[in-house]
VOGU-3710 file (C-alpha; in Angstrom, 3 decimals, decimal comma):
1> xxxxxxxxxx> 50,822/-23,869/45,435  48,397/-25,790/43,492  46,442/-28,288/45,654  46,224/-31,849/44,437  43,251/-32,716/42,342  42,476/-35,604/44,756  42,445/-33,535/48,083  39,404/-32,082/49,696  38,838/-28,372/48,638  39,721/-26,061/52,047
11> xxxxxxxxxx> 37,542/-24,525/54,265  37,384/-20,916/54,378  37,061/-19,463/57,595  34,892/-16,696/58,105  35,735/-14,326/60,772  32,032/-12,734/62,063  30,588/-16,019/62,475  33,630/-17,981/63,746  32,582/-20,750/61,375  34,416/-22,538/58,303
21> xxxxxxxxxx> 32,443/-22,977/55,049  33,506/-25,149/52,208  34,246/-22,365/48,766  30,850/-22,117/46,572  31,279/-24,050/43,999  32,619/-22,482/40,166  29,636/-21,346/37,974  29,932/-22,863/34,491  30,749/-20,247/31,908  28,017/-20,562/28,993
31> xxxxxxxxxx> 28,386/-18,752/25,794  26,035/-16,057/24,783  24,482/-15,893/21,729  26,220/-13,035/19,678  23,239/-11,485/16,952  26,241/-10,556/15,014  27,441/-13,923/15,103  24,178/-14,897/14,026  24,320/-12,825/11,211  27,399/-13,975/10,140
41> xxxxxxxxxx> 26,208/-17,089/9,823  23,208/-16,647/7,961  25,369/-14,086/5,366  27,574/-17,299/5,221  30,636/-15,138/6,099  30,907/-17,542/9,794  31,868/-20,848/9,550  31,107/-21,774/13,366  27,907/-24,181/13,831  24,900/-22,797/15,745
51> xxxxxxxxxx> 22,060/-24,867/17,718  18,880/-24,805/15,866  17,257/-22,616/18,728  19,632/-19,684/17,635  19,238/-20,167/14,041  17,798/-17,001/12,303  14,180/-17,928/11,688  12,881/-16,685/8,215  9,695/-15,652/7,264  7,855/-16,951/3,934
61> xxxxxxxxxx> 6,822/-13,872/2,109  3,533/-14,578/-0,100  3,849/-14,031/-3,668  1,095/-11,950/-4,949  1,644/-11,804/-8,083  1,978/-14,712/-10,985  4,235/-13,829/-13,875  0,861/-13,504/-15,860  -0,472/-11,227/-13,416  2,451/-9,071/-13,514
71> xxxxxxxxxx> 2,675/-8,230/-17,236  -0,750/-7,295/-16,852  0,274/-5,137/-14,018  2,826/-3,442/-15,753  0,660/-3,093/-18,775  -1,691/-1,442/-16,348  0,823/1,212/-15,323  2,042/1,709/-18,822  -1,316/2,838/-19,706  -1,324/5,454/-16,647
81> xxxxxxxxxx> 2,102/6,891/-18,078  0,586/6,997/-21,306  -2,798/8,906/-20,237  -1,673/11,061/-17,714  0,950/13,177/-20,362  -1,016/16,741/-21,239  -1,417/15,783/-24,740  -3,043/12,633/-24,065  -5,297/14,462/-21,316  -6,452/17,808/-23,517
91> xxxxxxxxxx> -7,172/14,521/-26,223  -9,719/12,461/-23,725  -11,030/15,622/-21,916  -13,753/15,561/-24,484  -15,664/12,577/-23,619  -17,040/12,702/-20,187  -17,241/8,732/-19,811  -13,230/8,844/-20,190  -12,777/10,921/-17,085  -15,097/9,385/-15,014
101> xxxxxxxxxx> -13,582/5,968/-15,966  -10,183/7,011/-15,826  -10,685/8,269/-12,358  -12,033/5,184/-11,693  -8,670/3,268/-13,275  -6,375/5,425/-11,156  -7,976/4,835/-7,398  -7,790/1,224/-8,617  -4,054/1,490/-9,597  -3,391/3,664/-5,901
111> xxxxxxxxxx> -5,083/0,550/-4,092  -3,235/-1,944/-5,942  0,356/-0,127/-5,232  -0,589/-0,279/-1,840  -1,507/-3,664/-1,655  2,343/-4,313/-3,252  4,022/-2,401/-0,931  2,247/-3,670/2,404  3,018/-7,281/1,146  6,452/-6,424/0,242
121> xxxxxxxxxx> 6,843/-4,325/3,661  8,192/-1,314/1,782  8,061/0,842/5,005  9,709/3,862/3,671  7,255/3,598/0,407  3,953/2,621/2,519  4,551/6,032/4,516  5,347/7,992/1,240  1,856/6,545/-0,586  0,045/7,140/2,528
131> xxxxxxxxxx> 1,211/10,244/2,818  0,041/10,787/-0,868  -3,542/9,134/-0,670  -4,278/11,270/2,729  -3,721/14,580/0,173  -5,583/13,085/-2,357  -8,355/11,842/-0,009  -8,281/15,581/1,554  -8,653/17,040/-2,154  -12,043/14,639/-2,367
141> xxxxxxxxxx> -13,212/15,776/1,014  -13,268/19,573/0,289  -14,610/18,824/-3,500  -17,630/16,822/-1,863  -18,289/19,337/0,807  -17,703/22,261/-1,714  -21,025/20,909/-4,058  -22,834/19,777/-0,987  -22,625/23,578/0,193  -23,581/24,803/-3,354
151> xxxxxxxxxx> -26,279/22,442/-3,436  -27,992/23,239/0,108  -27,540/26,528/-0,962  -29,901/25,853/-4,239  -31,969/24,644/-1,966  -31,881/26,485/0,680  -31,629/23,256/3,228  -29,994/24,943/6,395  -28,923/21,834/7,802  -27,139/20,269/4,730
161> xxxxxxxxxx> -25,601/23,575/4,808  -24,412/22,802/8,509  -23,103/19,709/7,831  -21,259/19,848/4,631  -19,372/23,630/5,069  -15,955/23,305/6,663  -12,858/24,694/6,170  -9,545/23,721/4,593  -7,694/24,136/7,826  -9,853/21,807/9,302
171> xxxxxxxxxx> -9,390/18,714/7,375  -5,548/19,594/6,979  -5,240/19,418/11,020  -7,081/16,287/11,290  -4,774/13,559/12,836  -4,658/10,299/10,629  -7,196/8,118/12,290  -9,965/10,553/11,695  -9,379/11,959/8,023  -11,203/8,348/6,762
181> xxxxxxxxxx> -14,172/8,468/8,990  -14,830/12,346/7,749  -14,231/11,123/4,452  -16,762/8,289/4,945  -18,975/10,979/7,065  -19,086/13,287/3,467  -19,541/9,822/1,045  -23,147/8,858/2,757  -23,869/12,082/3,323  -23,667/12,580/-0,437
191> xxxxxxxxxx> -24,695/9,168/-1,436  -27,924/10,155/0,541  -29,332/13,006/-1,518  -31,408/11,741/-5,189  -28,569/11,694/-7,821  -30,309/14,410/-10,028  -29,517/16,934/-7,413  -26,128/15,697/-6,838  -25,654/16,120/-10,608  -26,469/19,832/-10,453
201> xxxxxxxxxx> -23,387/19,990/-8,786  -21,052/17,780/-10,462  -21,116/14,988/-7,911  -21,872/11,754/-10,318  -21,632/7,987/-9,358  -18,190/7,635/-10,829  -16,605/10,801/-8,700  -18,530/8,887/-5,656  -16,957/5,668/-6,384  -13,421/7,273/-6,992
211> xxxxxxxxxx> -13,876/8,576/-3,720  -14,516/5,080/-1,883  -11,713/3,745/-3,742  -9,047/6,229/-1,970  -11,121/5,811/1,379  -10,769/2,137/1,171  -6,719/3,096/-0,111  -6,090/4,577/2,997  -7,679/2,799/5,302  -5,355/0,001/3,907
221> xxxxxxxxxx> -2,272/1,912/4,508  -3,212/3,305/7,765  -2,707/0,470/9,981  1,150/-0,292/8,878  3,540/-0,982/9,898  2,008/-1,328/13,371  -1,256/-4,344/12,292  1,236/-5,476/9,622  0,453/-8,980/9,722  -3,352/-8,790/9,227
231> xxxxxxxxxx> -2,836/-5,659/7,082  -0,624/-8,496/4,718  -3,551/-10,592/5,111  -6,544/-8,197/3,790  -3,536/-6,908/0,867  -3,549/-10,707/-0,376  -6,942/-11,549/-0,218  -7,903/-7,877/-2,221  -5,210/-7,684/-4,492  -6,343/-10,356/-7,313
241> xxxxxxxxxx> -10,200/-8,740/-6,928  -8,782/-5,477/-7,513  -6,905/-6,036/-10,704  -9,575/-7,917/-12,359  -11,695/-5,092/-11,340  -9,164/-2,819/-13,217  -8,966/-5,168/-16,001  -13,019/-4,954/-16,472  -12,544/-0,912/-16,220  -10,168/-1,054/-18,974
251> xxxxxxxxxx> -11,944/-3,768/-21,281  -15,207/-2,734/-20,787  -14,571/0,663/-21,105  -11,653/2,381/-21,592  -10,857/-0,059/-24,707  -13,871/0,853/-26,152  -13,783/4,756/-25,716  -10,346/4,267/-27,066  -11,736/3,402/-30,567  -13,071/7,108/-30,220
261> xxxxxxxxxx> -9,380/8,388/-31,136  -8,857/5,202/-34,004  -5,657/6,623/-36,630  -4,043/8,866/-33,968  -0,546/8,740/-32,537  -2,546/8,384/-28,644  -4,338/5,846/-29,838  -1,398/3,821/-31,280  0,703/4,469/-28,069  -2,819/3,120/-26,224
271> xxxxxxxxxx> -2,668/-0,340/-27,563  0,964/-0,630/-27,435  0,482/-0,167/-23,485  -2,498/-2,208/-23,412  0,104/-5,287/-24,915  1,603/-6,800/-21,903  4,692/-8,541/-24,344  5,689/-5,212/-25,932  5,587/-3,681/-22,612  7,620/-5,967/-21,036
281> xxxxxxxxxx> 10,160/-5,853/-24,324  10,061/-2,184/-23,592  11,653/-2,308/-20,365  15,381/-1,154/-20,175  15,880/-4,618/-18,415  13,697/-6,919/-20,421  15,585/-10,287/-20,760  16,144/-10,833/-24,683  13,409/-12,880/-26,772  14,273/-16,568/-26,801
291> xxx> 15,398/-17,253/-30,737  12,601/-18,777/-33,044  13,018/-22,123/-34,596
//
């Protein structure tokens, strides 16, 4: 039967010692903190109240981009679209300055897209764009070592020879860490040698620069997701550099070389993408214009 609440609790006897011990006393049942619960609440399908300790904490994503900054953006990308079709490229081919430049634009645009995805922790589209800068970076490897082989063979220097000739294989079996410091191995080996001889073989300043663009890409992208915060930190602090460094490529330049192709149907479609309003009017889900008064 129940004992009283007001009587002593009994003493157990225990039979190896001979002795009688009072019954340990009842642990106090405490709750654990369900993460689905949690989550529940914070999806505002729970109703149930929650300390503040086991509150979901949130973290404060930076916004790196200002509404004017990102109908420039998208300008930016419209013009890629625009000069990356086969009638636009046969078009441009025949000025040298626009491929140099336009190289130039597009390992600007690569470093940018990775600075958007790192601060928007698109994992699945940080490993896809690394996974496309390390083939493009690989591509600029074996073009660099390819004229620095041709050119030590013009001049018969043995040891440039030595240094620059590898083979495909070789950079395709390199593990991730060490594809950028090859890459940067090739760039001062090239950067190096007098420019006239490097022009001999096709290596100008702008190919040179392209290539320290996707160096600097990669590098960006290979720390994540693992270094995420202070990868989030350096995408930040680069991003607003880099697109008024694109901005100056396209102003300065590819504006101007644009004139080049005045009264055509590519340059028409140029300006149109150059206009940050009648790109963003373009877009299937452009909000409608506000009415004029």
């Amino acid at each position: 039967p129940p004992l009283s609440p007001s009587l002593p609790p009994p003493l157990l006897f225990n039979a190896v010692y001979g002795k009688k011990f009072p019954p340990a006393p009842k642990r106090r049942f405490t709750p654990q903190k369900n993460p689905l619960h949690i989550k529940l609440i914070a999806k505002g399908t729970c109703n149930a109240s929650l300390p503040p300790s086991a509150t979901p904490q949130t973290t404060n994503q930076s916004i790196i981009m200002n509404d004017r900054q990102r109908l420039k953006y998208d300008s930016y990308l419209a013009v890629r679209t625009h000069c990356a079709r086969d009638t636009s490229i046969a078009l441009t081919s025949s000025i040298p300055a626009w491929t140099t430049l336009y190289d130039r634009f597009l390992a600007k645009i690569s470093y940018a897209d990775a600075c958007v995805l790192i601060q928007n922790s698109d994992l699945s589209g940080i490993t896809e764009h690394k996974k496309q800068t390390r083939a493009e970076l690989t591509a600029h490897i074996l073009q660099v070592s390819g004229a620095l082989c041709t050119l030590a063979l013009l001049r018969e220097d043995t040891v440039l020879e030595a240094k620059a000739d590898i083979i495909p294989t070789y950079i395709h079996d390199l593990p991730d860490s060490l594809v950028d410091d090859k890459a940067t191995e090739f760039l001062e080996l090239a950067r190096a040698l007098p420019a006239t001889d490097l022009t001999q073989v096709g290596l100008t300043d702008g190919k040179l620069d392209t290539f320290e663009t996707h160096i600097e890409t990669y590098n960006l992208l290979l720390g994540t997701p693992r270094t995420a915060r202070g990868t989030k930190t350096a995408a930040t602090a680069n991003l607003a550099q880099t697109l008024e460094e694109i901005e100056r490529l396209l102003d300065k330049g590819l504006d101007k070389l644009a004139l080049q192709f005045a009264g055509t149907t590519f340059h028409q479609e140029y300006l149109l993408a150059r206009d940050p309003i009648a790109v963003a009017k373009s877009k299937p889900n452009a909000p409608p214009s506000p009415p004029t008064t």
